[in-house]
C-alpha positions in Angstrom: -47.9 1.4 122.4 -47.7 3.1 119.1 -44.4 4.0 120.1 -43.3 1.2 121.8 -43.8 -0.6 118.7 -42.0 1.6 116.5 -38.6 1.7 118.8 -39.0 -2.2 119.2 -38.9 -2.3 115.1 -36.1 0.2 114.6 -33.8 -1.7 117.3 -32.6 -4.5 114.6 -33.2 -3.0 110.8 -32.2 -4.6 107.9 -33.9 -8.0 109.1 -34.6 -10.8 107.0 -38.5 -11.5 106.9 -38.2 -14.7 108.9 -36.0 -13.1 111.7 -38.4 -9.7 111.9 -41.4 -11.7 112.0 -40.1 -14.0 114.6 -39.4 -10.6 116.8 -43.2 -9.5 115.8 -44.7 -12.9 116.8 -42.8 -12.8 120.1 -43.8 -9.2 121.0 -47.5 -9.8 120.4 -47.7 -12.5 122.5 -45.9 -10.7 125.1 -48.4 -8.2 124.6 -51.6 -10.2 124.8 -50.0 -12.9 126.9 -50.7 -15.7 124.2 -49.2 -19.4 124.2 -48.6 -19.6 120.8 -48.7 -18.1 117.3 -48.3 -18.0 114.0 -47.3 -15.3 111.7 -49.0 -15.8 107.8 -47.4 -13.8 104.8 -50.1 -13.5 101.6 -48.1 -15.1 98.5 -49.7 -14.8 95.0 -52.5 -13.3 92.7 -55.7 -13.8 92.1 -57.5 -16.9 92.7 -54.3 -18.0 93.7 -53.6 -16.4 96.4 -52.4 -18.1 99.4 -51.1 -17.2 103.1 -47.9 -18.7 104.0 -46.0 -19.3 107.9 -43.2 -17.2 108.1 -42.9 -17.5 111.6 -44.4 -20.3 114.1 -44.1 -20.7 117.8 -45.8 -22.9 120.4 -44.5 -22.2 124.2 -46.3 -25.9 124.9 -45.3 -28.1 122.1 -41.7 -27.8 122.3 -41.0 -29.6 118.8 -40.0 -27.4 115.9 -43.1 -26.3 114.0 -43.5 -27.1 110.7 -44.2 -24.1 108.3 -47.5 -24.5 105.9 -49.7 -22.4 103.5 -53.9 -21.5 103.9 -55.7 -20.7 100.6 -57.3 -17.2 101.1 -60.8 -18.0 101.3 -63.2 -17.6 103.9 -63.8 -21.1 104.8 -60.5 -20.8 107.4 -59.9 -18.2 110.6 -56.7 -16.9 108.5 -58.3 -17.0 105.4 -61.4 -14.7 106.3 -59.1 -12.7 108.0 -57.0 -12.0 104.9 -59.7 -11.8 102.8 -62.0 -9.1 104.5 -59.4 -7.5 106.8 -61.4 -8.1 109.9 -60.0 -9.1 113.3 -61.1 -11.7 115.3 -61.6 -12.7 118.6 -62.9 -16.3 119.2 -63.6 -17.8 122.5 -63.2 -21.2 121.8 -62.0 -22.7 118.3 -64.4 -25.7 118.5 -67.4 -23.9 119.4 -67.9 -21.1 116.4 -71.3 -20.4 115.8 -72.7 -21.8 112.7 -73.4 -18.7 110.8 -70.1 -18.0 110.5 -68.8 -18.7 107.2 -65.2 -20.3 108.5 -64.1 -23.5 110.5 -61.2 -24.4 112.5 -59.2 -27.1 111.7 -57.9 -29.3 114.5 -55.5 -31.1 112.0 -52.9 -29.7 114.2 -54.4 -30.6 117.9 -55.3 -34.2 116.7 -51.8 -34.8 115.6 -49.9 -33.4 118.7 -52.3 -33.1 121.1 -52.0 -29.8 121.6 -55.6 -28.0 122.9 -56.5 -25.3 120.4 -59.0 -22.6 122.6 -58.9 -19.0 121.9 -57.9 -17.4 119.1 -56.7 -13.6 118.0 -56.8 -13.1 114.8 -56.1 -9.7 112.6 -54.8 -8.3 109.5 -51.1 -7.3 109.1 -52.0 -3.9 106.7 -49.4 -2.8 104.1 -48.5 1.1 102.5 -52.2 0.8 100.9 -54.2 -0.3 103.6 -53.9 -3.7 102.1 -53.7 -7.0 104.4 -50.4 -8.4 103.5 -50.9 -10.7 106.3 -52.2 -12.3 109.2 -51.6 -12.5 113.0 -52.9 -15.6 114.6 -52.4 -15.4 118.5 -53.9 -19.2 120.6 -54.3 -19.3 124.1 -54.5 -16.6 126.1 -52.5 -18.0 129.7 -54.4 -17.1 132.8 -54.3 -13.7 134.5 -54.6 -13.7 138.1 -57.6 -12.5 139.7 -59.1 -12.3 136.2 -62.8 -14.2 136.2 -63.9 -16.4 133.5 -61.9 -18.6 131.3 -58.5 -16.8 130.0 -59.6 -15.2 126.3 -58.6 -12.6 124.3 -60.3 -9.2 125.1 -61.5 -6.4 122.9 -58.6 -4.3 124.7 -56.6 -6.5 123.4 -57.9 -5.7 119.6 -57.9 -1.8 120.3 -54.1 -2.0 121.7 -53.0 -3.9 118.2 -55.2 -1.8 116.0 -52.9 1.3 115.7 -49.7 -0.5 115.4 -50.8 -3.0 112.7 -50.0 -1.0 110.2 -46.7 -0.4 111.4 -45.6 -4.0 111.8 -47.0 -4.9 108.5 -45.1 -2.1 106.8 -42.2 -3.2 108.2 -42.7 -6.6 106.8 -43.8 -5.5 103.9 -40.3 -3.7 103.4 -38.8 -7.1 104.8 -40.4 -9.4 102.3 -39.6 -7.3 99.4 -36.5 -6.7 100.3 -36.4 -10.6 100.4 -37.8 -11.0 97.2 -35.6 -8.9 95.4 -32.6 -10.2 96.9 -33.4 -13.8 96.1 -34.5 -12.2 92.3 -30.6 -10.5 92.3 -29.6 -13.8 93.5 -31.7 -15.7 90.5 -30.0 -13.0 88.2 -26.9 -13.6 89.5 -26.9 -17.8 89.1 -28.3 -17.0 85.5 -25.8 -14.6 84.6 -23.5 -17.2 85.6 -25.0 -19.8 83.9 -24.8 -17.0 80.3 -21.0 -16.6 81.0 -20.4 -20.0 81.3 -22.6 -20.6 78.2 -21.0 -18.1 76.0 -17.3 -19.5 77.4 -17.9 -22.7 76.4 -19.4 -21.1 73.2 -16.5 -19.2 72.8 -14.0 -22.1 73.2 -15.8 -24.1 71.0 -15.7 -21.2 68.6 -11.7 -20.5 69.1 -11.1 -24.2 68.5 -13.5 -24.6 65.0 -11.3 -21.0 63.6 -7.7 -23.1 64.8 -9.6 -26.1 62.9 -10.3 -24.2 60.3 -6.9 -22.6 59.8 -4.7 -25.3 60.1 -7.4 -27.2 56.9 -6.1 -25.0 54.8 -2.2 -26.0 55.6 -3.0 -29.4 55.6 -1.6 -30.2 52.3 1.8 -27.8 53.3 4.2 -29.8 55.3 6.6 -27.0 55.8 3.9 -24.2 57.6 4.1 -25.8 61.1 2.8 -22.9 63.6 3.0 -20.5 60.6 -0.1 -19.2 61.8 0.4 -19.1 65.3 3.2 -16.9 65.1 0.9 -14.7 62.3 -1.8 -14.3 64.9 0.8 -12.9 67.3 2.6 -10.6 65.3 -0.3 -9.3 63.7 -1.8 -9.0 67.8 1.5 -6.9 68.6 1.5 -5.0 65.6 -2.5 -3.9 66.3 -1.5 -2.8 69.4 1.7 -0.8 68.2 -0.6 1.4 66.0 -3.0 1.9 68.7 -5.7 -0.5 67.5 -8.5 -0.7 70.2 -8.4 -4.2 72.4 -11.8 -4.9 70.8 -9.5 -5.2 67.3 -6.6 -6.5 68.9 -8.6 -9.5 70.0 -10.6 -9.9 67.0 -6.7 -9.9 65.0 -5.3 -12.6 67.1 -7.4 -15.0 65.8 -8.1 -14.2 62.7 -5.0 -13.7 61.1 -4.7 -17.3 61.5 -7.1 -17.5 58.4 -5.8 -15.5 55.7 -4.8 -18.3 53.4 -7.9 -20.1 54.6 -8.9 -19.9 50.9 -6.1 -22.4 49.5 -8.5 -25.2 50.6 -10.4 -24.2 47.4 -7.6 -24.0 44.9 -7.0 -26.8 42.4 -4.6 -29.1 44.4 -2.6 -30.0 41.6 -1.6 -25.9 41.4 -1.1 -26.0 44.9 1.4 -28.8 45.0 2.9 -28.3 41.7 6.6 -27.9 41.9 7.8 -25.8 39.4 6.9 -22.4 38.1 3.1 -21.8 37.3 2.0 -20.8 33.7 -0.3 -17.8 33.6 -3.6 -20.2 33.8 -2.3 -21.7 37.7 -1.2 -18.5 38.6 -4.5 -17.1 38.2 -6.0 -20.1 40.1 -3.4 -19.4 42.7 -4.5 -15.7 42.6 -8.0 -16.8 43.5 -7.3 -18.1 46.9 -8.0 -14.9 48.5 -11.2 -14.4 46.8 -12.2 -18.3 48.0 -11.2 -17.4 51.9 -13.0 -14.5 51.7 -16.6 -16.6 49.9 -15.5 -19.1 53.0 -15.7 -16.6 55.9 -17.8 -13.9 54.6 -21.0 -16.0 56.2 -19.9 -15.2 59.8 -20.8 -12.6 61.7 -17.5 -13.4 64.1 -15.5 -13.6 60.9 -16.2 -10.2 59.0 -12.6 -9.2 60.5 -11.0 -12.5 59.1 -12.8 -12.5 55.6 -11.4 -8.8 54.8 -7.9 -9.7 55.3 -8.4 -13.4 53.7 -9.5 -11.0 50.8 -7.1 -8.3 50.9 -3.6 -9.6 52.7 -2.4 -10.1 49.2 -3.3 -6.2 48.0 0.4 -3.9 48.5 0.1 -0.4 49.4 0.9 1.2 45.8 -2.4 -0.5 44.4 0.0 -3.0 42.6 -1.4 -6.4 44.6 -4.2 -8.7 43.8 -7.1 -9.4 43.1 -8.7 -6.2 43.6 -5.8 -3.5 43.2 -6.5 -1.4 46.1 -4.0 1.3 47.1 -3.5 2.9 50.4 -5.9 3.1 52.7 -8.8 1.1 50.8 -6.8 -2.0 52.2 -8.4 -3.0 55.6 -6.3 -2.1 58.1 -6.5 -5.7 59.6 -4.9 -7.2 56.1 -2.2 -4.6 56.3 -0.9 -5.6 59.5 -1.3 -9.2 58.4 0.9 -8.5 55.0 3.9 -7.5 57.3 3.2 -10.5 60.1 3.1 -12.8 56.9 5.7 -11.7 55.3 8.3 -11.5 58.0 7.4 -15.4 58.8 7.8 -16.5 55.5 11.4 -15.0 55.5 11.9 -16.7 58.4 10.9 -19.6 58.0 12.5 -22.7 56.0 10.8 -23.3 52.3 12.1 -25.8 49.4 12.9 -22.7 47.2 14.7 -21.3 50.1 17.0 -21.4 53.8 15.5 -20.0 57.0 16.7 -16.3 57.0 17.8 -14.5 60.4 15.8 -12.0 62.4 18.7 -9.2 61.3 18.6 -10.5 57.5 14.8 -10.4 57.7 14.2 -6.8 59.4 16.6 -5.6 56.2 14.8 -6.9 53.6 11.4 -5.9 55.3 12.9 -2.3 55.6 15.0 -2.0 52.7 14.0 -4.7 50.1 15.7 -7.3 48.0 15.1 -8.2 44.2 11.7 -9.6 45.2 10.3 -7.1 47.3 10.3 -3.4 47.7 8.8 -2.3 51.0 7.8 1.2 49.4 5.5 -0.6 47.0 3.8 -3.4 49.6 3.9 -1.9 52.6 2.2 0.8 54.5 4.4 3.1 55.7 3.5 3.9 58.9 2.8 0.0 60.1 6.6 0.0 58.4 8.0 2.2 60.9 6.3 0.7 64.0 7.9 -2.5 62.7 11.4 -0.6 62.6 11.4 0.8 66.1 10.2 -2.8 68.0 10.9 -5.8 65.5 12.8 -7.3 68.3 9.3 -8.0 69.9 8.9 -10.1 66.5 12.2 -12.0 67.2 11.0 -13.0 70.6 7.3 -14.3 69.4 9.5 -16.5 66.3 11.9 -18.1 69.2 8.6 -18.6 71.3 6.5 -20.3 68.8 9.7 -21.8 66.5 8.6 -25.1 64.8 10.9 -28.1 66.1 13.3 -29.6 63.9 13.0 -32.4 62.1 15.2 -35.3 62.4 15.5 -37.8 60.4 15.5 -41.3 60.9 
């Protein structure tokens, strides 16, 4: 039998525990030749605790069964059974002696008018010796030539005895194999629900920084998608130098915010038309130090304060408003100086025409009256720029501002 059992459990692995304890159910009432049966799984802790119907079946009462949950106390057959690991072997259900400290129900007989008689009733054990479980067997059917009315025998308790532990192993396994999918499952719909959290989080985040960058340009008609095109050459000049994608990402967005400090500068310095006296220009000056008070707050905006701060500093130690030379210049605000830069030449101002993509690379490489690359660039950014500006060209024609016509 013992071995009988363990082939019949083996034949179909990897069951779920209502489709294994179906095939348990059905092969112990083969076994003991019951009508019907019911197959009880303990849920819970404690005071808690409760058996639940993984598996019902009635060969008399045809209609589907509906599954249901016993408290584990001793006042029911499945309850004692759970609760002190003994089996059972009643006679009749309606005629249990008194001393006994449990009761059958006839909920179910009264409402379908099924006939309740005898009743098996033993302990699924688990890997400790546990019950995890209970087998309820009804009805033993008739055995010809067999006197008496038809009940379950104690041969029928010895034959189940050494395979109990085997079929309640195996659900065992089943059931927390079950429970751990349905936990990978709960972990999979919550890490579902995080991404989509953090998505909308991070759209809601991309959109406040675009906010926040065009505020500062609101009160300059002539920018356009100035910072659009900054965040993308500063994004293909990251990855030129090797940048990692962590910092390539962080860039494209925010280089967008390097002049994000204008918002603070006197308005009448901003808009003034003519050339500033040393007081304005020292207001004007500030604007770095203003974006980088603005963004410095942010943990998401570290990136975006240091070039806000330092996009204005040139590589000789000759910019403003800290003097760093060289290398003491965030590497972010470096790229940025040459993204900035190159738009400005290219784009349209009231002091001055839109320059070409060739007019632009020469004065980035070799300097005009205004500018000498030795002096505000870094060198090595300078080159990469020399060898792929063209990739510039094509982000300016992608992003170019529409023209204005007039009316």
């Amino acid at each position: 039998m013992v071995v009988q059992f363990m082939e019949f459990i083996e034949s179909a692995p990897n069951q779920s525990l209502r489709a294994l304890s179906d095939r348990v159910l059905r092969k112990c009432r083969e076994v003991t030749g019951a009508e019907a049966g019911t197959v009880f799984m303990l849920r819970g802790q404690g005071r808690g605790r409760q058996l639940e119907a993984v598996s019902a079946q009635n060969d008399v009462i045809r209609a589907k069964p509906a599954l249901f949950t016993v408290p584990v106390n001793q006042t029911s057959i499945v309850g004692y059974v759970a609760a002190t690991g003994e089996t059972l072997l009643l006679d009749d259900a309606y005629e249990i002696p008194e001393e006994r400290p449990y009761r059958f129900n006839p909920a179910f007989d009264q409402r379908t008018g099924f006939r309740t008689r005898s009743i098996m009733a033993f302990a699924l054990k688990g890997a400790r010796g546990r019950p995890i479980g209970v087998v309820q067997l009804i009805n033993r059917r008739p055995v010809p030539g067999e006197a008496g009315p038809p009940v379950f025998q104690p041969n029928h308790e010895q034959m189940i005895a050494p395979v109990n532990h085997i079929v309640g192993r195996a659900l065992e396994r089943a059931a927390t194999l079950e429970r751990l999918t349905e936990r990978n499952r709960a972990l999979t719909r919550e890490r579902r629900r995080v991404a989509e959290l953090q998505a909308e989080t991070e759209r809601a985040f991309m959109v406040s920084v675009n906010l926040l960058a065009r505020a500062a340009e609101v009160h300059d008609e002539e920018t356009g998608n100035h910072i659009l095109r900054v965040n993308e050459y500063s994004y293909a000049l990251a990855g030129w130098a090797g940048c990692s994608r962590a910092f390539c990402k962080e860039i494209r967005f925010s280089a967008a915010l390097h002049d994000v400090g204008k918002m603070s500068v006197d308005q009448a310095v901003l808009h003034k038309k003519g050339r500033l006296d040393e007081r304005e220009l020292a207001e004007m000056q500030r604007h770095p130090i203003y974006g980088h008070d603005i963004l410095i707050a942010s943990d998401r905006l570290k990136m975006a304060a240091d070039i806000a701060l330092c996009h204005h500093e040139q590589w000789a130690g000759t910019g403003y408003p800290q003097g760093l030379k060289g290398e003491e210049i965030p590497l972010a605000a470096r790229i940025v100086a040459i993204a900035d830069c190159y738009d400005a030449l290219r784009s349209a101002r009231p002091y001055k025409p839109s320059f070409s993509h060739e007019k632009a690379v020469d004065i980035l490489l070799n300097g005009d009256d205004r500018l000498d690359p030795k002096v505000h660039f870094d060198p090595r950014l300078l080159s990469l720029f020399a060898s792929r500006h063209a990739e510039f060209d094509a982000i300016w024609v992608a992003l170019k501002d529409q023209e204005k016509v007039e009316a």
